[in-house]
C-alpha positions as CSV (number, residue, x, y, z in Angstrom):
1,X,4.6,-3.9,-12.0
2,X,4.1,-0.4,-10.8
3,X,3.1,1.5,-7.5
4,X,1.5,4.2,-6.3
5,X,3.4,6.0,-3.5
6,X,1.3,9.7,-3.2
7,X,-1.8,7.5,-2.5
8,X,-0.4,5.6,0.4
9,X,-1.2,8.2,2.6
10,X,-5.1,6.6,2.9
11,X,-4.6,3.6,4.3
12,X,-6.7,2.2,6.7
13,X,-7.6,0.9,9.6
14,X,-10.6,1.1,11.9
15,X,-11.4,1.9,15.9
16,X,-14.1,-0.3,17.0
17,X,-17.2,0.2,15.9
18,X,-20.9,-1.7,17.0
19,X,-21.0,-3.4,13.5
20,X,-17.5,-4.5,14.1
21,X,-16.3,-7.4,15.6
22,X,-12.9,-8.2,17.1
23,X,-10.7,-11.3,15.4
24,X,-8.3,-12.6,17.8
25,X,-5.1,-13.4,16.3
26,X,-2.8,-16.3,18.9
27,X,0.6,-16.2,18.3
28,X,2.1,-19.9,19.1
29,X,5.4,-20.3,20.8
30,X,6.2,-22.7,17.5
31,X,5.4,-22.7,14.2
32,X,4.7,-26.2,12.2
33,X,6.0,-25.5,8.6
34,X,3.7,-25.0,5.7
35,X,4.4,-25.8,2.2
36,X,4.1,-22.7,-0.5
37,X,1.0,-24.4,-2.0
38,X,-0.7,-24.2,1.2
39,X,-0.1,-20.7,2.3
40,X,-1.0,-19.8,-1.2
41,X,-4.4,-21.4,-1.0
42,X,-4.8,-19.5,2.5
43,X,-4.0,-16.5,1.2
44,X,-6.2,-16.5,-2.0
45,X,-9.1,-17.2,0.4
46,X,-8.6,-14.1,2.1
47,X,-10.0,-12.6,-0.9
48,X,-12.9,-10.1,-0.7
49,X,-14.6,-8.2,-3.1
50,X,-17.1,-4.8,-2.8
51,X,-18.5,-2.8,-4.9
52,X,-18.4,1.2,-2.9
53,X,-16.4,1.5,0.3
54,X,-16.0,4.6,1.8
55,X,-13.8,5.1,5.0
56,X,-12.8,8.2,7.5
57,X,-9.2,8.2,9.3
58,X,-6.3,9.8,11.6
59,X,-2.9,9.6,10.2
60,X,0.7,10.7,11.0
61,X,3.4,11.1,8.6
62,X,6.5,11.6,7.8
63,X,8.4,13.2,4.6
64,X,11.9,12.9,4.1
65,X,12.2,13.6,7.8
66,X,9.1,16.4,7.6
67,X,6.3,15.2,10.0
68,X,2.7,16.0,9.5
69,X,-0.7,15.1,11.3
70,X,-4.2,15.1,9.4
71,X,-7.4,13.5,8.2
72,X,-8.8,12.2,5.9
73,X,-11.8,10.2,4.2
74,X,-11.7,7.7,0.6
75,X,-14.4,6.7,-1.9
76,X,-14.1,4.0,-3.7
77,X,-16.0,2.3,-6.7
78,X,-14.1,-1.1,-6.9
79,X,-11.9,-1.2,-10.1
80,X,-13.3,2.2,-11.5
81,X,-12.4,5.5,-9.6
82,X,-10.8,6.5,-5.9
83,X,-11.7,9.7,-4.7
84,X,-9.6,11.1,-1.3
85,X,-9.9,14.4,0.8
86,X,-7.1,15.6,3.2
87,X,-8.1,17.6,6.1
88,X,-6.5,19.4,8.9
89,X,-6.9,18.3,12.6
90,X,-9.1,21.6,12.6
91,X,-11.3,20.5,9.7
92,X,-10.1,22.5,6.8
93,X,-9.7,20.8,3.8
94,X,-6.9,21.1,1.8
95,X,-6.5,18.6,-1.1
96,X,-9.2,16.6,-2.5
97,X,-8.3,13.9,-5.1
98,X,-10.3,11.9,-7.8
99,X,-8.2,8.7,-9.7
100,X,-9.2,6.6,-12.7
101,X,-7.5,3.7,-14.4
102,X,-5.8,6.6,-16.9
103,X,-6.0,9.7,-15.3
104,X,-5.7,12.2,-12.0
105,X,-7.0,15.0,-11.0
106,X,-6.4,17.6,-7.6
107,X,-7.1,20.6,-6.1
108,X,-5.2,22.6,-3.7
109,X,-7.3,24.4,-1.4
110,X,-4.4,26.1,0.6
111,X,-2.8,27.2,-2.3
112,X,-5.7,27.5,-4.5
113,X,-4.0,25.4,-7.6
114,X,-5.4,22.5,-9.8
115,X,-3.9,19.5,-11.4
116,X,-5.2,17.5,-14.5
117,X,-3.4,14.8,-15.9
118,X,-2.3,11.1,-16.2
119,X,-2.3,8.8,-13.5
120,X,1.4,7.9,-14.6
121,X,2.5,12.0,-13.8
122,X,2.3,10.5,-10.2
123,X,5.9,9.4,-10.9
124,X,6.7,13.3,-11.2
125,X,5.6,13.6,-7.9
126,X,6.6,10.9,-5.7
127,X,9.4,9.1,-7.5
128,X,7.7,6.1,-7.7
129,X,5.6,4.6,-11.2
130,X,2.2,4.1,-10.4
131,X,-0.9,1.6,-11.3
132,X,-4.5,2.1,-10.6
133,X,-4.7,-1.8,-9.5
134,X,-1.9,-1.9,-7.0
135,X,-3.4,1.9,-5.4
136,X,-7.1,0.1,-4.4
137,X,-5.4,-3.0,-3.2
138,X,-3.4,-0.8,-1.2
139,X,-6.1,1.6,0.3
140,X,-8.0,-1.6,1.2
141,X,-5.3,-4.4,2.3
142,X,-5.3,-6.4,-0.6
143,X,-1.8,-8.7,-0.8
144,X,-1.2,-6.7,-3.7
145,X,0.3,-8.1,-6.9
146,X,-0.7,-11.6,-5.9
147,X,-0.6,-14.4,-8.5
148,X,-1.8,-17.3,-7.4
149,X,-0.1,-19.4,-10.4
150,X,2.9,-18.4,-9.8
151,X,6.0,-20.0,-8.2
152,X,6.6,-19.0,-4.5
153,X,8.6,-20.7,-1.6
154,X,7.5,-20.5,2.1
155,X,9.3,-20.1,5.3
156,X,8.7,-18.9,8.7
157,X,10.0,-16.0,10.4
158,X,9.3,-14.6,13.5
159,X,6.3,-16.4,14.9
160,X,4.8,-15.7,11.2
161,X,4.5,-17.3,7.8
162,X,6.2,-16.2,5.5
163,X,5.1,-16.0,1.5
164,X,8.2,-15.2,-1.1
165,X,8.4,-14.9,-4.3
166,X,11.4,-17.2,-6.0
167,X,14.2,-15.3,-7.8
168,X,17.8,-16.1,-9.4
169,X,20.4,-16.1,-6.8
170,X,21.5,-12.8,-8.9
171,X,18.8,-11.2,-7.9
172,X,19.0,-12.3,-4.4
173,X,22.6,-10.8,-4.5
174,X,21.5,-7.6,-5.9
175,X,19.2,-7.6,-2.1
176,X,21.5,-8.5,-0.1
177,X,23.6,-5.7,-1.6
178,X,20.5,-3.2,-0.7
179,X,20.5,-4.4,3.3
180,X,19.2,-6.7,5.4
181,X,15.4,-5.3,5.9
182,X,13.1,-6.0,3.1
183,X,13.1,-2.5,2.7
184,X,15.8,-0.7,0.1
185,X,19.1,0.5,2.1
186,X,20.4,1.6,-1.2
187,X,23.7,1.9,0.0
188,X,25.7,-0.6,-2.8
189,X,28.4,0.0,-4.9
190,X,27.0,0.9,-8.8
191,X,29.4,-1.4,-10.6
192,X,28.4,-4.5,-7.9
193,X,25.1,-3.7,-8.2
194,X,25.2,-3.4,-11.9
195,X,26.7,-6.7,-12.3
196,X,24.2,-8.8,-10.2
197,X,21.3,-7.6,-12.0
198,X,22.5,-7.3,-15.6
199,X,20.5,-9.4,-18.3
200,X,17.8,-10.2,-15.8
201,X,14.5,-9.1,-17.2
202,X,12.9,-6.3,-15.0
203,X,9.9,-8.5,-14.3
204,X,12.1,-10.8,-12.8
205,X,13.8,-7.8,-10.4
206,X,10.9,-8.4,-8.4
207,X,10.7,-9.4,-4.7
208,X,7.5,-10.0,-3.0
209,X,7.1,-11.2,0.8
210,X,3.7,-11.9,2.6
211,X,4.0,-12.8,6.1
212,X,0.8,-13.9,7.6
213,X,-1.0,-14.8,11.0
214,X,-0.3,-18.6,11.8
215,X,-3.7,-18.7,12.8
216,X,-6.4,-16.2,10.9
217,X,-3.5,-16.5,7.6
218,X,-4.1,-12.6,7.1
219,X,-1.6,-10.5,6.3
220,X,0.7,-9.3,8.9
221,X,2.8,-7.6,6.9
222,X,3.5,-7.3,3.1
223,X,6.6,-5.6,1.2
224,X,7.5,-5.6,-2.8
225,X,11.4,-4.3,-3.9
226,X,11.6,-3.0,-7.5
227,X,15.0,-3.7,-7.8
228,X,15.6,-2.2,-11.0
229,X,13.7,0.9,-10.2
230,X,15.6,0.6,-6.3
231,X,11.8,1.5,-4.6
232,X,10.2,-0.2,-2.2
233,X,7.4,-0.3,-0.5
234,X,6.2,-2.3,2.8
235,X,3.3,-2.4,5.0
236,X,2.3,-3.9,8.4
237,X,-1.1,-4.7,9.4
238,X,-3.2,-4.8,13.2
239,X,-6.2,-4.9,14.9
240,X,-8.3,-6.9,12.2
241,X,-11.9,-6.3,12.4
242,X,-14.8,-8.1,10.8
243,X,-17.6,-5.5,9.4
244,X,-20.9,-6.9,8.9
245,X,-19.8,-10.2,9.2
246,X,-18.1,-10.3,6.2
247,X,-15.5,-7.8,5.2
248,X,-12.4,-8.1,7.2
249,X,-10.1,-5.2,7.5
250,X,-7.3,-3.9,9.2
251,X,-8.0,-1.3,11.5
252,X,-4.5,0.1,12.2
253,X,-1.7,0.1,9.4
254,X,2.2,1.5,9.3
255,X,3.1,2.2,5.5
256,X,6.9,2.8,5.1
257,X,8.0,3.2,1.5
258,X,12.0,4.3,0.1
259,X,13.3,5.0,-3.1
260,X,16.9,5.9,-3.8
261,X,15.9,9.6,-3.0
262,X,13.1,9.3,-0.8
263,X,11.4,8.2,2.4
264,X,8.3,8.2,3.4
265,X,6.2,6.5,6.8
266,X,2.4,6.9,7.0
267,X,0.5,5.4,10.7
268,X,-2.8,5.2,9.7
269,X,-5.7,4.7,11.9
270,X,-9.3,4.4,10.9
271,X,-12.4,6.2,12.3
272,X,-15.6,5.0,10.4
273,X,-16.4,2.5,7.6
274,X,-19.2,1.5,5.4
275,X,-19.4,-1.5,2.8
276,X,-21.6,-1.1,-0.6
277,X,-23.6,2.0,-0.1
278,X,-23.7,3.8,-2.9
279,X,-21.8,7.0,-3.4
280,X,-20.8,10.1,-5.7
281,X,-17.4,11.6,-6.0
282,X,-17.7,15.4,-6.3
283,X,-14.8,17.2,-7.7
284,X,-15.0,21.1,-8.9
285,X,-12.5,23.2,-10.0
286,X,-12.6,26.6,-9.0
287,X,-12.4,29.5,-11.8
288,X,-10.2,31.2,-9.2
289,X,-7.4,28.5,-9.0
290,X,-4.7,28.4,-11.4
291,X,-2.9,25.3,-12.6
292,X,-0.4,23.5,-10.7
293,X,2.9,23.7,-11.4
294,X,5.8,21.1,-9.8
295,X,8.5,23.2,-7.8
């Protein structure tokens, strides 16, 4: 499995709106436990499908301890292309984005510099592998990498459900090693560390949590470690609205993703929305900008 860490900065979340209406989510003093099958079959109906959605929003983040504020809006043709603009508070725009299954493309307004490649050179960028599947679940609040078929075990924790994916008990060493949080601490000693995960596939170095809503059974928060790769990425979910009376989304959304040399936190807010109108995704490069090169 791969991910998509650049990307995360467009991810969503909605003010209210007069097409939008508010879903109440209880939170009971005492959960009643669930088997796996269940929650699975809850979460699989949470499924929605579109074909355009395009989106405006606020966000704060933060780089490696480097904090920035800005806007943005996303295009998306369901499993084809993803098109993003980033905009200062003022208005300017300063990187517009277009991604494909195979391929990426950028422009730097500030700077005046283009970027044409593949969408795995993402990795150059961000540290993190990336997968055209996983990025639109993201952007839109899919549980992403979500098999139904396969074997999970359920729990609760703190007033929520909680979804897991099963692993060996080497595996679930090599997590302990990494910290408590379901995020990566990556503070383990190589040899230890190298010995809990040797000859375990790297499909199986996996682990995937949804918690869910006792009530709704949308995600409340969602998180993936890559053991092998020692990334992680997790997201947390609020303010669920329903948009035309069918698409349910979450307006307000913190993104916190590590790696064993990188941080990242993205608070996302969203400002408009609209469901299945059609839309274009211009991109033109300059003859006056000059090709990117990484620093």
């Amino acid at each position: 499995m791969k991910f998509g860490l650049n990307i995360t900065v467009l991810v969503l979340a909605i003010a209210l709106s007069s097409c939008a209406k508010k879903r109440e989510i209880a939170k009971p003093a005492r959960l009643q436990n669930k088997s796996p099958k269940y929650l699975v079959k809850k979460l699989s109906e949470q499924e929605q499908n579109f074909d355009y959605l395009f989106a405006k929003f606020t966000a704060r983040s933060n780089f490696d301890d480097r904090k920035l504020n800005f806007k943005g809006s996303i295009r998306i043709k369901s499993d084809s292309i993803i098109w993003l603009s980033f905009t200062k508070l003022g208005g300017v725009e300063l990187v517009r984005m277009v991604l494909t299954h195979d391929s990426i493309k950028f422009i730097n307004k500030w700077d005046k510099e283009y970027y044409k490649g593949k969408l795995s050179d993402l990795e150059d960028f961000s540290g993190v592998n990336v997968e055209y599947k996983i990025i639109e679940d993201l952007l839109i609040g899919k549980p992403f990498d979500f098999d139904p078929d396969e074997k999970y075990k359920s729990s609760n924790d703190n007033y929520l459900y909680l979804l897991s994916s099963k692993a060996k008990s080497k595996v679930r060493k090599a997590t302990q090693m990494m910290g408590e949080d379901s995020l990566l601490t990556l503070e383990m000693k190589d040899k230890k560390y190298e010995k809990a995960v040797s000859k375990v596939p790297e499909d199986e170095l996996i682990l995937k949590n949804y918690y869910l809503f006792p009530k709704s059974f949308l995600l409340a928060k969602q998180s993936v470690n890559l053991i092998a790769h020692q990334q992680a990425i997790e997201i947390s979910y609020d303010n669920y609205e329903i948009l035309d009376e069918v698409y349910t989304f979450a307006f307000n959304q913190i993104i916190r993703i590590v790696s064993k040399d990188k941080s990242s936190r993205f608070d996302i807010k969203y400002t408009s929305i609209k469901i299945n109108e059609q839309l274009d995704f211009p991109f033109k490069i300059s003859k006056k900008y000059v090709p990117f090169k990484k620093k």
